[in-house]
N, C-alpha and C positions, 0 to 999 in steps of 0.2 A: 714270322714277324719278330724284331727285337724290340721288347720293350724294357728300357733303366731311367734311372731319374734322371734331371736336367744335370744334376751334381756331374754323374758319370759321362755322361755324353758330352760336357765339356772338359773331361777328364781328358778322355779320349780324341777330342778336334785338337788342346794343348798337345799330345803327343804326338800326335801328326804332324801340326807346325813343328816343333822340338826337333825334326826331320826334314827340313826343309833349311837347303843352307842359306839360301839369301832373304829369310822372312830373319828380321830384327827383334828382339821384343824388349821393349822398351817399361821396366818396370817401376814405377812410383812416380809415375809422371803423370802430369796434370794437364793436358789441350787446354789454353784460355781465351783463342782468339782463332779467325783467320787471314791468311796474308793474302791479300787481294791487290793485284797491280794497281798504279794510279788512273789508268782508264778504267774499270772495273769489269774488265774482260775475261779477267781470268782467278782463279785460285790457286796460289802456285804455294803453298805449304801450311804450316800452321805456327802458331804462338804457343811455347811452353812452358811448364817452370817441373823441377822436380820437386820431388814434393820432402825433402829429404835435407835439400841443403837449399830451395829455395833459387837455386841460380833457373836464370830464363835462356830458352835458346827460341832458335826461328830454324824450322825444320824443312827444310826444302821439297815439293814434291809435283809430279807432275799431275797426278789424280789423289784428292782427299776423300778419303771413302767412310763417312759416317754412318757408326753403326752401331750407337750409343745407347742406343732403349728411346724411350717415349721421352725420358731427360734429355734429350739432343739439347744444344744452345745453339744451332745454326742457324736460327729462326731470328733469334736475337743478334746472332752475330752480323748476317745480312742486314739486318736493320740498322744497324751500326752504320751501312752505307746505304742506307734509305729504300733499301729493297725490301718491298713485301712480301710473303708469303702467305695464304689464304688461308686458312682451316675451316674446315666443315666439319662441326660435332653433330652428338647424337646420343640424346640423353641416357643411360640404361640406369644410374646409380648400383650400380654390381657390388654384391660383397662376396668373396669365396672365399671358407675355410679352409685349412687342411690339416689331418694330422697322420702320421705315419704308424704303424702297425707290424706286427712280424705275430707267424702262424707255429707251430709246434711244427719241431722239423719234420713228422710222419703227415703233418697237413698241410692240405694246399686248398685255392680257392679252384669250385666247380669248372670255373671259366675264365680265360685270360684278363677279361675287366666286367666289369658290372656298370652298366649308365641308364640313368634315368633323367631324361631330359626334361626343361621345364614345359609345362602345359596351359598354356595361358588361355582362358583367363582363370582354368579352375587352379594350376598350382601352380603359381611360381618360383618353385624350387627346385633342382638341381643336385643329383648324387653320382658322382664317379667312384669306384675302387678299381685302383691302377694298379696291376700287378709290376712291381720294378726289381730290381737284383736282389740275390741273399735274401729268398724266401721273405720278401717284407714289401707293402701296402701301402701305397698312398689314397687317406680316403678322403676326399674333395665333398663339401658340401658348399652350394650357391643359392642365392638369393636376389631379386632386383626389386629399383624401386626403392632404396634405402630399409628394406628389412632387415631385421636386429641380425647380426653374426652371431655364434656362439662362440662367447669369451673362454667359458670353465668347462674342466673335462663332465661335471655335470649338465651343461649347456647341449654341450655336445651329443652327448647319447640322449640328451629329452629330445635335442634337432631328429635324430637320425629314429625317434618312438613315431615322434609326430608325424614321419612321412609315412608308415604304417606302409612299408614294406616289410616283411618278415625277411626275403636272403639280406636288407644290410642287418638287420637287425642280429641276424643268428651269428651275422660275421664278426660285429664287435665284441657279441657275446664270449667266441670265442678266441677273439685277436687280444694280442699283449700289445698296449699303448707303449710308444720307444720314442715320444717326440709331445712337444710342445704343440699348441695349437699357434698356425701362422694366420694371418686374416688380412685380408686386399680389397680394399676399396677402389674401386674406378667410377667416377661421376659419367664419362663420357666414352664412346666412338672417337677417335678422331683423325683425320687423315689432314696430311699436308699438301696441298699441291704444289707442287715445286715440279710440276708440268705443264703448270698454265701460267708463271712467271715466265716475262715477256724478254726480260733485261738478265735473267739469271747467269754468273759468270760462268766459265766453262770450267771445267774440272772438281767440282762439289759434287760427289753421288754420295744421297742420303737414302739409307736402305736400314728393313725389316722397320719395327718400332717408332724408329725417329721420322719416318715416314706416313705410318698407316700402324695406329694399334686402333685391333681388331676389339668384341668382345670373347676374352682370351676363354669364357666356357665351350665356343664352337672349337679351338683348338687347332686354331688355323696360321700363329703367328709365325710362329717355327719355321712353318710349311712353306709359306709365300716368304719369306726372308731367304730360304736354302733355293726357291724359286727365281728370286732376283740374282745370286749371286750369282747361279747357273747362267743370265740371260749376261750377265755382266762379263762371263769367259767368256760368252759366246760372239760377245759385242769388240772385244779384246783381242781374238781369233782372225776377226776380221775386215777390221778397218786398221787403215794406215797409220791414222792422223788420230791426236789424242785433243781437237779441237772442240768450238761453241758444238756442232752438228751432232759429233761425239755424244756429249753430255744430253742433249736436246730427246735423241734418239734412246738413251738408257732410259730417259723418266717417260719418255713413249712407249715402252718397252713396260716396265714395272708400274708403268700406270695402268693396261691393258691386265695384267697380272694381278691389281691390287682387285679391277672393278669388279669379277663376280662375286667374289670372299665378300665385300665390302656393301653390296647390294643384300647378300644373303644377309648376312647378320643385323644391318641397320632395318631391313623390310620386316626381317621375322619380329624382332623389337616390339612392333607395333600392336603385333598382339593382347601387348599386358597391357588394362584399361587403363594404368596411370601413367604410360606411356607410348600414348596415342600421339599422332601426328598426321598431316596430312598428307596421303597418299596419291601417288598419279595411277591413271587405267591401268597400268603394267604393270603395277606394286601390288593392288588390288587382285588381279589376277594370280601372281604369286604366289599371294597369300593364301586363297583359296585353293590352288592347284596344289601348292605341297602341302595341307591339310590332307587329299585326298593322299598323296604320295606316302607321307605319317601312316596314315590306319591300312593300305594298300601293307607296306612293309611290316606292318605285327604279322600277315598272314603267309603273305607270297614271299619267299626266299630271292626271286629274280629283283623282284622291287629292291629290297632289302640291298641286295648288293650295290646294283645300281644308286642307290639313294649313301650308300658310305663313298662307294666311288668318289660321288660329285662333291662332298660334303669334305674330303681328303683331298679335293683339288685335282685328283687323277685324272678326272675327264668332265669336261663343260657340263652347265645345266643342260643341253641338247639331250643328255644322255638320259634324261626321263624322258625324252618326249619319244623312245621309242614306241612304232605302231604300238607291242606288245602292249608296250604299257598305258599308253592311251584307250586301248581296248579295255584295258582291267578295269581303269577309271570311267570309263564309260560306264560298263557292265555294274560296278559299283552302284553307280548314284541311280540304275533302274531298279537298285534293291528294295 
């Protein structure tokens, strides 16, 4: 497994393009609009200004691939021509700190990362230490429900007393702080459907973020972003026609992609008593069943796997309900 910061890893996607002779990059430009035919059939490019001298052009294109973060304006800019698009949130109020760390060069941490996920209803908080390049640490503390963030590096270390873990505690003890404390609020879940718009023009594919931001502690947005783009060669590879069906077929595609990620995270949510909501039978059950899957994998190492598998998107929920595992669970609850 590699693991480096997002810094690096878009260090490294840049060089790649940088290697690619017909990818353009277009620097200090501003997207302000899109150009949509006068039937409103199609998307055939975008509105721009640089941002440098201020001059606007109109960018011609046959496919606009929006990939802007949870900030997308496509939402607005559709609406500009009376198109809706729907959202469906999902309250969490999330705060997640982070500060980075580096260890004495003869030391390293026990174990590639450290997680302690939240436990609702007794904790809900949240600790990662992310092993990333040049011997140095990112350590992720979360919160939901609008719990106070730690602002000051004294804030921080009373966060990391009061979870009364002793390995973060030995860790900071002995980590050298090399960064400021960053701190991220997100009120909401929320997913865009722009798969159940009816009238939607052809050629607008909006992917990762601008689409569906996840709750980013499960660590899944990356994942299903590098997942749609994959379905988007794939869709590329093999139609003729860059037509309405074209576009129809990707958000059927990426919509299929978004729903497990999407289900987990919004279902599990409901745990924390101030983020209750009402559930249907199959949420209910969920809920219950990966409770059992949780305390299964503190013991059994097969669980354990299976349970990162599904949770990294590698392979469907199905993959807990093997026999084996079903047995465990069983066997469990005649304890």
């Amino acid at each position: 497994m590699i693991q480096q910061s997002r810094l690096l890893l878009e260090w490294h996607i840049q060089k790649r393009m940088d290697q690619i002779s017909n990818v353009i990059i277009k620097f200090g430009t501003l997207v302000e609009g899109l150009l949509v035919d006068g039937k409103l059939n199609k998307v055939c490019g975008v509105k721009a200004k640089c941002l440098e001298t201020g001059t606007q052009e109109e960018i011609q294109a046959d496919i606009v691939v929006d990939a802007s973060g949870f900030g997308s304006k496509s939402i607005a800019w559709l609406r500009e021509y009376n198109i809706e698009v729907q959202e469906e949130k999902v309250r969490i109020d999330l705060f997640y700190a982070t500060k980075m760390f580096k260890l004495k060069e003869n030391e390293k941490l026990d174990c590639c990362n450290m997680l302690m996920s939240p436990s609702f209803p007794d904790n809900p908080y949240g600790v990662l230490i992310q092993t990333i390049e040049d011997n140095r640490y990112f350590v992720n503390f979360s919160g939901y429900a609008n719990e106070k963030a730690p602002q000051t590096n004294d804030e921080f270390y009373d966060f990391a007393e009061n979870l009364s873990i002793p390995n973060v505690t030995d860790f900071l003890n002995k980590a050298e702080a090399i960064s400021d404390i960053k701190t991220y609020k997100i009120p909401y879940q929320v997913r865009r459907r722009f798969d159940l718009v009816n009238h939607l023009p052809e050629g607008l594919l909006v992917v990762g973020d601008a689409q569906c931001r996840f709750d980013p502690v499960f660590g899944q947005g990356v994942s299903v972003a590098a997942m749609e783009a994959h379905q988007l060669q794939l869709l590329l590879q093999r139609r003729q026609r860059l037509d309405k069906a074209f576009t129809q077929q990707f958000y059927k595609e990426t919509a299929n992609i978004i729903q497990t990620p999407w289900e987990m995270t919004t279902t599990e949510i409901s745990r924390h008593p101030q983020l209750k909501r009402k559930l249907t039978i199959k949420q209910k059950f969920q809920l219950w069943y990966t409770k059992q899957i949780y305390q299964l994998s503190a013991s059994d190492s097969d669980v354990y796997i299976r349970l990162v598998r599904v949770m990294n998107l590698i392979r469907s929920p199905f993959h807990l309900f093997h026999p084996k595992v079903l047995l465990a669970v069983l066997l469990m609850r005649k304890k």
